[in-house]
N, CA, C and O atoms as CSV, one atom per row, in Angstrom:
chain,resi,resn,atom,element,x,y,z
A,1,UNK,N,N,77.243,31.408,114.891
A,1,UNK,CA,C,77.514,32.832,114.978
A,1,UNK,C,C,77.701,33.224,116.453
A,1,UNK,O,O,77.034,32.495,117.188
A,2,UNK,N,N,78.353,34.083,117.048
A,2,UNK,CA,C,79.200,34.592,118.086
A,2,UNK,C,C,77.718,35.795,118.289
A,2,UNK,O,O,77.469,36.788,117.604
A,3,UNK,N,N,76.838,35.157,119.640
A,3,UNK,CA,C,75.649,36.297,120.004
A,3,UNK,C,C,76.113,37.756,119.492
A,3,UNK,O,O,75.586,38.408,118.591
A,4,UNK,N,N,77.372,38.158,120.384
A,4,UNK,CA,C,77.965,39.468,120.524
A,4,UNK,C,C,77.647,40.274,118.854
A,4,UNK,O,O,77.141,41.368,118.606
A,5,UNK,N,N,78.221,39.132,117.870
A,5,UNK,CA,C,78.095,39.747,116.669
A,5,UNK,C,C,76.613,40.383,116.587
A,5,UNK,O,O,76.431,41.599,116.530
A,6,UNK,N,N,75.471,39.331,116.587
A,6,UNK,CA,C,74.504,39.569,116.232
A,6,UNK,C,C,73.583,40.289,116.763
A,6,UNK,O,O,72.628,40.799,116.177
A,7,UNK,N,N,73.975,40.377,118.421
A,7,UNK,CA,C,73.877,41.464,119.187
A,7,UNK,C,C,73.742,43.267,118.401
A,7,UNK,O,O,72.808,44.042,118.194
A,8,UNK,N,N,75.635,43.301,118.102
A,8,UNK,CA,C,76.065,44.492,117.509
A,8,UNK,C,C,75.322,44.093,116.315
A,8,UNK,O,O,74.544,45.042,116.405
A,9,UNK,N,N,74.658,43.099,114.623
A,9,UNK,CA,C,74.294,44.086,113.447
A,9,UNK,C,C,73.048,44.360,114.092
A,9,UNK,O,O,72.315,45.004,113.342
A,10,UNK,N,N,72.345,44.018,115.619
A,10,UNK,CA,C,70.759,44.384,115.052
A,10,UNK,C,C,71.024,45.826,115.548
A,10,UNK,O,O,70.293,46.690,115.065
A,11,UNK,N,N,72.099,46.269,116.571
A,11,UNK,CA,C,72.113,47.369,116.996
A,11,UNK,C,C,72.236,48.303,115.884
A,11,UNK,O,O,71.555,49.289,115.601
A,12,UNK,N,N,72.969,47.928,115.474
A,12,UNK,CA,C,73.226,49.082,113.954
A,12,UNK,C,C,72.335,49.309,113.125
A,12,UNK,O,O,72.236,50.453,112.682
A,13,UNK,N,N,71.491,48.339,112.713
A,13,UNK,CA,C,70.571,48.124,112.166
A,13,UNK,C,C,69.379,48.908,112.640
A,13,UNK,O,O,68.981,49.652,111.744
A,14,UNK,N,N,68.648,48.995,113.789
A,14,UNK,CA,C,68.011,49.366,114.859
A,14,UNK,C,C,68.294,51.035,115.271
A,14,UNK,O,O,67.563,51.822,115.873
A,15,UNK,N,N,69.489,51.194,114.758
A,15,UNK,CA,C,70.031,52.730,115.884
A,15,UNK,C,C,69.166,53.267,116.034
A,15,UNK,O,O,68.657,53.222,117.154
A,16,UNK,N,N,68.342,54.317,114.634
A,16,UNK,CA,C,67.155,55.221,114.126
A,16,UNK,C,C,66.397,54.805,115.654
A,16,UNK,O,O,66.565,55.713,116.468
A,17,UNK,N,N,65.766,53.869,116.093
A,17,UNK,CA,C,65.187,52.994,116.797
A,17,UNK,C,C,65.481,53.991,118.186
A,17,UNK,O,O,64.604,54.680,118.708
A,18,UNK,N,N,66.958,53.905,118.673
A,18,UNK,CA,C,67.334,54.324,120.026
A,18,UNK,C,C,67.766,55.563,120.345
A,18,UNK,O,O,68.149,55.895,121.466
A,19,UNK,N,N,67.706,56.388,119.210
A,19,UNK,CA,C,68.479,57.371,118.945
A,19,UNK,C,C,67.464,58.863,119.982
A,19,UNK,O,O,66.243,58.914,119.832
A,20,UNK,N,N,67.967,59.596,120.648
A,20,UNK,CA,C,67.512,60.832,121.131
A,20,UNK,C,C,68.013,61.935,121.023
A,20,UNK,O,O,69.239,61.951,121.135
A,21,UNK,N,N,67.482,62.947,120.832
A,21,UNK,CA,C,68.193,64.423,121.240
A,21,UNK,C,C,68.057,64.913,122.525
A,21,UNK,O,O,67.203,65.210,123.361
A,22,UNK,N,N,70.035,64.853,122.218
A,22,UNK,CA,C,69.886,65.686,123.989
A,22,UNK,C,C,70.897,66.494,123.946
A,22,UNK,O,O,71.778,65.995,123.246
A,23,UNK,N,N,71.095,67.181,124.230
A,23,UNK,CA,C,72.189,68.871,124.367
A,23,UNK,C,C,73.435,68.216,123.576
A,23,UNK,O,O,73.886,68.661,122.521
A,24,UNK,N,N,73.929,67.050,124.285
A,24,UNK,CA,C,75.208,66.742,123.165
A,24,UNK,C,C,75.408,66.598,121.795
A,24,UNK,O,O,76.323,66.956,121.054
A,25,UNK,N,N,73.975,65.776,121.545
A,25,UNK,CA,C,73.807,65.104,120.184
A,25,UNK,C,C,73.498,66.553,119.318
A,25,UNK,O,O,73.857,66.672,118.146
A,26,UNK,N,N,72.897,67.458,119.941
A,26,UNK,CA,C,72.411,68.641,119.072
A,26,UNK,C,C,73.592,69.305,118.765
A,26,UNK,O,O,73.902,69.545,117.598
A,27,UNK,N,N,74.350,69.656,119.819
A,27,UNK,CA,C,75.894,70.449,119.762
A,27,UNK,C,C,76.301,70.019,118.588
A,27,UNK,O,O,76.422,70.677,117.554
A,28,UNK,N,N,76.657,68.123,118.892
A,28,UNK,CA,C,77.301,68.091,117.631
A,28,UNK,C,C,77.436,68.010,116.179
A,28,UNK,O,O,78.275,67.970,115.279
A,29,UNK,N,N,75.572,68.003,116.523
A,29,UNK,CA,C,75.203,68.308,114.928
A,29,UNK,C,C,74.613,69.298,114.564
A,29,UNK,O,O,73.863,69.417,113.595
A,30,UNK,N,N,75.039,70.344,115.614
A,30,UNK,CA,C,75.202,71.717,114.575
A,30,UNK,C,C,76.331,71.830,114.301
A,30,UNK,O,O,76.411,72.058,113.094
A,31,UNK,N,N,77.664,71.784,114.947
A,31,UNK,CA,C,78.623,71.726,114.393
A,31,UNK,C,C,79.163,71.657,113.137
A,31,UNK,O,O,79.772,72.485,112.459
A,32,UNK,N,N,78.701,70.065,112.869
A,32,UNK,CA,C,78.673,69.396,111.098
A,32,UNK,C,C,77.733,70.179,110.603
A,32,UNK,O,O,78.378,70.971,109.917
A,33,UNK,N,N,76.446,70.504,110.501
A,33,UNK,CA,C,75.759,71.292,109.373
A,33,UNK,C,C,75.777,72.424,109.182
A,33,UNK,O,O,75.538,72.941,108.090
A,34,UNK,N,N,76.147,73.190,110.512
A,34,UNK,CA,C,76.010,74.927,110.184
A,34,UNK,C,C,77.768,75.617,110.717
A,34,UNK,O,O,77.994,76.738,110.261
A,35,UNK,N,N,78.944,74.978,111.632
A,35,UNK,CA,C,79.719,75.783,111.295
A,35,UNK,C,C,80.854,75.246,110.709
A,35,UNK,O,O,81.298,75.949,109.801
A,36,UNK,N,N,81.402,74.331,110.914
A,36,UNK,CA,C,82.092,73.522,109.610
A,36,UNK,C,C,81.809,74.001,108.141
A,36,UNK,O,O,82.580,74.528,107.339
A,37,UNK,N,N,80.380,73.642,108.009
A,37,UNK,CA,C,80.558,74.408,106.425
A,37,UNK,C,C,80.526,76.123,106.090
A,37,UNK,O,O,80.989,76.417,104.988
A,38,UNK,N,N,80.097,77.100,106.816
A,38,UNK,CA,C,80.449,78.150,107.135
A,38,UNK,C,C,82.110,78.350,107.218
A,38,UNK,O,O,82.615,78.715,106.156
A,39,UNK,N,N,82.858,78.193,108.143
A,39,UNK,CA,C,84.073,77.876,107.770
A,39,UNK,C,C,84.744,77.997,106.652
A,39,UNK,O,O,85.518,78.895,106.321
A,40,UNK,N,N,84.274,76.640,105.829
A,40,UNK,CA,C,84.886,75.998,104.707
A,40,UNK,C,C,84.629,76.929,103.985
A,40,UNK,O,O,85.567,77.374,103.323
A,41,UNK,N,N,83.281,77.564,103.844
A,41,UNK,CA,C,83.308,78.461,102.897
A,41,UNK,C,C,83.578,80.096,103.250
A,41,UNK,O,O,83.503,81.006,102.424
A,42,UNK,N,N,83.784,80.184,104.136
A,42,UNK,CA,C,84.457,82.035,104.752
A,42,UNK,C,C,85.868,81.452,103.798
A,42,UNK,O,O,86.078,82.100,102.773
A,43,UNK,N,N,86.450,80.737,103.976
A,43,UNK,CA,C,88.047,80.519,103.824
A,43,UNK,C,C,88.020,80.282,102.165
A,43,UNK,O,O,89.009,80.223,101.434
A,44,UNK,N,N,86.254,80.132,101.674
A,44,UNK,CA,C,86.775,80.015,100.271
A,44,UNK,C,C,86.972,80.971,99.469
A,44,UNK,O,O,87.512,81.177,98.382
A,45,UNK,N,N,86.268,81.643,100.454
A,45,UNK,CA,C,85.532,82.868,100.103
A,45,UNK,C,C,86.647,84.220,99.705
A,45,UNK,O,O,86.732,84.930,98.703
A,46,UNK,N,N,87.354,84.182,100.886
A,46,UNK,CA,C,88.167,85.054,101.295
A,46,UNK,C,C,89.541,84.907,100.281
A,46,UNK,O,O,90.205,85.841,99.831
A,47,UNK,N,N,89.792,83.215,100.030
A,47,UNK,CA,C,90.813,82.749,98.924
A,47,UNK,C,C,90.711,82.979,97.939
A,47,UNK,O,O,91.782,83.006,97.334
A,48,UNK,N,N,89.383,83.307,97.067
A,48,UNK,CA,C,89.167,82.958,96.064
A,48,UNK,C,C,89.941,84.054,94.619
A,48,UNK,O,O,89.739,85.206,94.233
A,49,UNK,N,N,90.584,83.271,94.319
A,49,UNK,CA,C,91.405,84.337,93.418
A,49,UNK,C,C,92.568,84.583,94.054
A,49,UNK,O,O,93.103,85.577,93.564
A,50,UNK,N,N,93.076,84.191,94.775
A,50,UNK,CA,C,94.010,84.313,95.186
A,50,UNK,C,C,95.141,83.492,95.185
A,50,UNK,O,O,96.224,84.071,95.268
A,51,UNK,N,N,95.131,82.100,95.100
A,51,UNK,CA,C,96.335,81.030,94.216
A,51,UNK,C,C,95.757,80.794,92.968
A,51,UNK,O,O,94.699,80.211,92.731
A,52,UNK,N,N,96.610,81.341,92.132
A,52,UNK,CA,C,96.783,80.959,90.661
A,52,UNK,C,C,97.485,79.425,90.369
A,52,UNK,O,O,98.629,79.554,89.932
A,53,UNK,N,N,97.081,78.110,90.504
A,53,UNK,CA,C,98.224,77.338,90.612
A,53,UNK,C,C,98.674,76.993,88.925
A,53,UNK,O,O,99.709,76.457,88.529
A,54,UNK,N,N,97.999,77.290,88.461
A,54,UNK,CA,C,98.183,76.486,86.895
A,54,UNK,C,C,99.239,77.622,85.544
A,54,UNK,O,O,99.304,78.784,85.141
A,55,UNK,N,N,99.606,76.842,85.420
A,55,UNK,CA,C,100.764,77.545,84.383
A,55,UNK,C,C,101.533,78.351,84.493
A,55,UNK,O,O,101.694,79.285,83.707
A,56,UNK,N,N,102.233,78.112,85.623
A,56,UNK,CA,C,103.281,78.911,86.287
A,56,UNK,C,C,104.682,78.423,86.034
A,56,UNK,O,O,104.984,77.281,86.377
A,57,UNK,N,N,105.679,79.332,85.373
A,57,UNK,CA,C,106.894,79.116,85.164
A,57,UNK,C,C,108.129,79.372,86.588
A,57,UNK,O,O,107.969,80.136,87.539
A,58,UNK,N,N,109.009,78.707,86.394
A,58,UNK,CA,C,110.007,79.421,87.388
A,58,UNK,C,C,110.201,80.557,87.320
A,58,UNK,O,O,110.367,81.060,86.209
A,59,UNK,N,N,110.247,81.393,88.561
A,59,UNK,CA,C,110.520,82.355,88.854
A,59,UNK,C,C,108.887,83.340,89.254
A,59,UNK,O,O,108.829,84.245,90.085
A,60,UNK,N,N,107.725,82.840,88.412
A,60,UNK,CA,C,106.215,82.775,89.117
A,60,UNK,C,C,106.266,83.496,90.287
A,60,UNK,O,O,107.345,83.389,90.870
A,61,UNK,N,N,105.582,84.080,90.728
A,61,UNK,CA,C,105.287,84.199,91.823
A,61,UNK,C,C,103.596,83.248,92.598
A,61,UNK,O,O,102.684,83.319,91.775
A,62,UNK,N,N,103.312,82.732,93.486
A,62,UNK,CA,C,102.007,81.937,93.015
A,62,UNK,C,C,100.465,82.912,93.712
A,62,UNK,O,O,99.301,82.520,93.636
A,63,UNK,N,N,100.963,84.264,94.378
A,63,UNK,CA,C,99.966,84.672,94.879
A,63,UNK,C,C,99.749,85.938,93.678
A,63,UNK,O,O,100.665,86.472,93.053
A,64,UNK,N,N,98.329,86.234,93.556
A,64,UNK,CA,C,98.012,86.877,92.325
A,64,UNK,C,C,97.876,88.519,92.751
A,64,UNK,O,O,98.042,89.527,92.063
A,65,UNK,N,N,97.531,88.369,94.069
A,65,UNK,CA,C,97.031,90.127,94.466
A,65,UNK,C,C,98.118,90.462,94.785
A,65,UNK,O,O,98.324,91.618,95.156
């Protein structure tokens, strides 16, 4: 086996191990838990009812309001 490999699985293996919080790591995981999904859901929010996609003939229009 090639050290390097075995090097990198214990690292992976291990991360939990090396891992710290520091201003970056926090940034970016608020990002992923609190405004990403905020986001996702303002935009669902705001859509909702608003594409009809299903059973629409030609001439349809596809927005409902």
């Amino acid at each position: 086996m090639d050290p390097a490999l075995v090097r990198l699985g214990n690292m992976i293996q291990n991360r939990y191990k090396y891992f710290r919080w520091t201003k970056r790591t926090a940034g970016i995981t608020f990002v992923y838990v609190a405004v990403i999904p905020t986001i996702i859901g303002y935009l669902g929010y705001k859509t909702d009812g608003l594409w009809d996609m299903r059973a629409k003939r030609r001439g349809d229009i596809m927005a409902e309001r």
